[in-house]
N, C-alpha and C positions, 0 to 999 in steps of 0.2 A: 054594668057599663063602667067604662073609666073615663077621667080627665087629665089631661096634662096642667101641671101649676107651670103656667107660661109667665114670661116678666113681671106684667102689670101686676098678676097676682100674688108672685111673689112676698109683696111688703105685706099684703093682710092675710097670710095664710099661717099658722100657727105650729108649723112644723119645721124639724130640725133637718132642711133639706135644702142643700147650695142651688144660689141660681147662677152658677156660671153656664155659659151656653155648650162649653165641651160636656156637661154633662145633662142637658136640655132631656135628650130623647129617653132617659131612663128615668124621669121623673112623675112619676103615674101613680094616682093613689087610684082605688075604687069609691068610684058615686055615683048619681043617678042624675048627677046636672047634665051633663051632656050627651044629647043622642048620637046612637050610634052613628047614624048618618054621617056623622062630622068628621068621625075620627080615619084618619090613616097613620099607618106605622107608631102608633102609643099617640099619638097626636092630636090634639083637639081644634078644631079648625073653625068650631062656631065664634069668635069672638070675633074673629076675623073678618069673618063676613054682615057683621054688624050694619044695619042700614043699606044694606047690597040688594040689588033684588036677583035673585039667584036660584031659577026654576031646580028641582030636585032631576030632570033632564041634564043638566050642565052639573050638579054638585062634584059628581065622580070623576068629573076631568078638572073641573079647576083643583081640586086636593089633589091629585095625582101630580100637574104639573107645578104646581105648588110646593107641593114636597119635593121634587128634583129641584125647582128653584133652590130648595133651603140646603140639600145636599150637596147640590154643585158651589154656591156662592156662600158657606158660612164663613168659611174664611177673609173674604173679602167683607163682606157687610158687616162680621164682629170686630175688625181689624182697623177699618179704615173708617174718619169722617167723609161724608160728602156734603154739598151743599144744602141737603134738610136740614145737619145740623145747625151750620152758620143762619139759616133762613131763621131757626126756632129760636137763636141767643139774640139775632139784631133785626129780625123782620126781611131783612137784604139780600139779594145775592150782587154782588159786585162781579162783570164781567170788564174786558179789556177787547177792543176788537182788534185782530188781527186781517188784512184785506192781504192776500198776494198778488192777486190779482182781479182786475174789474171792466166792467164795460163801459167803457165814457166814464165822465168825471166822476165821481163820487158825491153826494146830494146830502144835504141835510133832512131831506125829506126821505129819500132809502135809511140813512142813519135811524133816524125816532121811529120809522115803522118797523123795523127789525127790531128798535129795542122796546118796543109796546107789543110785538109779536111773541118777545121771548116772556116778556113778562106774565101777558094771555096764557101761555103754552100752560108755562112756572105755574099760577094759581089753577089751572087745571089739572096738574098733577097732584095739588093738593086738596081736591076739592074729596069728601068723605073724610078725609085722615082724622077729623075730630071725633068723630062718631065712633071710632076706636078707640081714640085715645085724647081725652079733651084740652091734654098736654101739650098736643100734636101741633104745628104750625100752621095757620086758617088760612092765610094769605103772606105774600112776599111783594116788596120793590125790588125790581131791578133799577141797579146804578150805573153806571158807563166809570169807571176806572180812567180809560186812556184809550189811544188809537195807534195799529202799528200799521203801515202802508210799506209793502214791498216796491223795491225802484220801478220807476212804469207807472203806476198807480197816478193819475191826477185827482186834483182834488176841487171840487164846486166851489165859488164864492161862498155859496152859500153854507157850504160846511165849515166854512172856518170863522164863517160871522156868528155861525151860531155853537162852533164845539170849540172853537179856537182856541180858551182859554182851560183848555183839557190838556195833559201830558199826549203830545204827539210826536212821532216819529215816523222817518220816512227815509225812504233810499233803502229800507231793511232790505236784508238779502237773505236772511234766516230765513228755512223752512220745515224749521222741527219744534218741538214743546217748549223750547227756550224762551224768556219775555227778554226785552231788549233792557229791561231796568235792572237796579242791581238792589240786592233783594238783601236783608238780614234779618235773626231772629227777635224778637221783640225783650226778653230775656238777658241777652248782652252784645247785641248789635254785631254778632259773629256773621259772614256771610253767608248765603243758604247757595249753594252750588246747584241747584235748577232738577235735580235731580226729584222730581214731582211723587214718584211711588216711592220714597221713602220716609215719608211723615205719613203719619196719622191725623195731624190736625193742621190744614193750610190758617190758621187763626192765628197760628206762631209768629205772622210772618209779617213784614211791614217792607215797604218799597223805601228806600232812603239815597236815593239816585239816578243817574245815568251809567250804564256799563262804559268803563274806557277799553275793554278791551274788546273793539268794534275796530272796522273797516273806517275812515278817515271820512270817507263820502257818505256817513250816515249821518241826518241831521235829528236834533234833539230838541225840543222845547216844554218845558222851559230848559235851558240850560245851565241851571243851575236851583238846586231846592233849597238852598239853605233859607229863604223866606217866602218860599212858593205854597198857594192858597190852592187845594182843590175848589173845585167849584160843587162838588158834592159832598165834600166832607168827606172823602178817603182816604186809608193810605195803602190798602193795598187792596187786590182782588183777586179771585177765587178760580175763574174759570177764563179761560181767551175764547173767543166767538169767533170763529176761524174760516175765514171761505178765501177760496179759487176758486174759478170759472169753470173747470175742469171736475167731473164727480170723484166726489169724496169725500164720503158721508159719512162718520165716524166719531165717537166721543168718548170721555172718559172724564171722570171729577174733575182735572184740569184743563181739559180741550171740549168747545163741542165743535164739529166741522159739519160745513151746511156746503160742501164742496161741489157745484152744478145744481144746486138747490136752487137758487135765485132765478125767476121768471122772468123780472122785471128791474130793469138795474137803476131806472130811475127813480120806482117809488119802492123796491126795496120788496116788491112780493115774495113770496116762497113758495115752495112744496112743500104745504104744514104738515099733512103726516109722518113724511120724512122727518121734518124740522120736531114734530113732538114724540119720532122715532127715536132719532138719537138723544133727545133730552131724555128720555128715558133712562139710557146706560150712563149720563151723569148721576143720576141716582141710583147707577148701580144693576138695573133691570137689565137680562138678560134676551139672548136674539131666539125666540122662543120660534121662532121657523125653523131655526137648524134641528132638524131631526135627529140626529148625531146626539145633540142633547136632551131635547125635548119631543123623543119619539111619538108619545101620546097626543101629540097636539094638532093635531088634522082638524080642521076646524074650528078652532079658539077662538074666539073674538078677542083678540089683543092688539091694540097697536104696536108691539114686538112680536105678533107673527106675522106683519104685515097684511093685517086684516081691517077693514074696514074703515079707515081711516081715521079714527078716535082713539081716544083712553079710553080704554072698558071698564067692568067691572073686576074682571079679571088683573088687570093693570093695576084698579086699586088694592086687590086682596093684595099683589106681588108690595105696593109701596107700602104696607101699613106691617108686612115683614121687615123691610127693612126699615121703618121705623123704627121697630120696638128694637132691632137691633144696634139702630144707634142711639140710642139711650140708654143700653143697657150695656154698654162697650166699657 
């Protein structure tokens, strides 16, 4: 039998063999630690499945789709941070909301349940990730950053007695990845040009204003940072939490969009599948329906093949690869 020396093992294996991930797949000694079962393409996939309960009926599909995962996305997962990383250095993910548009006022009470929903979702994606890797990130806070309001958009009393002293904006007319603040590197206050898939690590980055080169009719508060206090203790954030009324479901490490998601506009309900659908592709997980890529997968239990309404088990095997890949970047 063989096994692959995969990351973790890496530090305590006694041999004179790189672990960079371009050279992952040719890294195979012979042993008898791992059964065959495990293995596809030189690959040993028991570690993985650590603490999973994982009938030998399902083993043959989750490695197979598993393994396309790792072939389609290595690129991206060894290349890029996403928010596991930042969750594991500060506990957090800082999100910003972006609304374009909405039903009736906008509520303090839809606000905090959307942001107790994402955070639900957040520690559900991480739930197993130690049992791989004890490294691993146990649990996350979500933070609220700021609020961006496209023109139209009212806003509840009650939202502003309770988020008021949040960076807010409103009259926005933007409706692409752009944030309304102006952004520099933490390094030498260079400005960052918004351009989101060209960093590796959103960490670099701190907010240190208002953009002036905005439409006149867009209002800003605070209006000025030079002695302005988060109320959470931020200075920048990671992801925008992006909805229209209109479907448009869609995310990536900097955006997630919950677009026609919303049920309920006054206490802020969702369509959580969807909603823990696309949290998923903030971390990177891929649309494991599309056939085109993931032929094999007729029947998956994944909340990426639009199955079942949950994280699966399979979900976790897919997040505990891209664990190990962003740690080993």
């Amino acid at each position: 039998m063989k096994v692959i020396i995969n990351f973790v093992g890496c530090l305590f294996v006694l041999f004179f063999i790189s672990c960079n991930p371009d050279d992952l797949s040719d890294q195979v000694i012979d042993s008898g630690e791992c059964p065959e079962k495990y293995f596809i393409d030189t690959i040993c996939y028991e570690s993985y499945l650590t603490g999973l309960d994982v009938g030998d009926d399902l083993l043959d599909q989750y490695l197979v789709n598993a393994e396309r995962f790792k072939v389609m996305l290595v690129d991206k997962i060894y290349d890029l941070k996403n928010p596991l990383w930042t969750i594991k250095q500060t506990g957090e993910w800082v999100i910003y909301y972006h609304i374009e548009n909405w039903e009736g006022p906008v509520t303090a009470l839809a606000i905090s349940n959307l942001t107790a929903e994402y955070e639900l979702l957040a520690n559900q994606w991480l739930e197993g990730l130690t049992d791989f890797d004890p490294n691993a990130p146990a649990s996350v806070q979500i933070k609220v950053f700021g609020f961006v309001f496209n023109e139209g958009v009212q806003l509840d009393d009650s939202f502003l007695s309770t988020y008021g002293d949040y960076p807010i904006v409103t009259n926005w007319l933007g409706t692409d990845e752009e944030s309304p603040w102006e952004i520099a590197f933490r390094n030498d206050n260079s400005i960052f040009d918004q351009n989101w898939y060209s960093l590796q690590d959103y960490d670099i980055l701190r907010v240190i204003g208002n953009r002036s080169d905005v439409e006149s009719t867009v209002n800003y508060s605070p209006e000025s940072w030079d002695a302005y206090v988060h109320p959470e203790n931020v200075d920048m954030f990671y992801t925008k939490f992006w909805h229209k009324t209109g479907w448009d479901a869609v995310a990536q490490r900097q955006y997630l969009k919950i677009g026609g998601c919303i049920t309920d506009y006054a206490t802020g309900e969702t369509l959580t599948p969807v909603f823990a659908h696309e949290m998923g592709h903030s971390f990177f997980h891929d649309d494991v329906y599309d056939r085109g890529k993931f032929p094999d997968a007729d029947g998956l239990e994944s909340i990426m093949n639009d199955c079942c309404g949950e994280i699966s088990n399979f979900d976790r095997l897919i997040q505990r690869i891209v664990w190990e890949a962003q740690v080993n970047q």
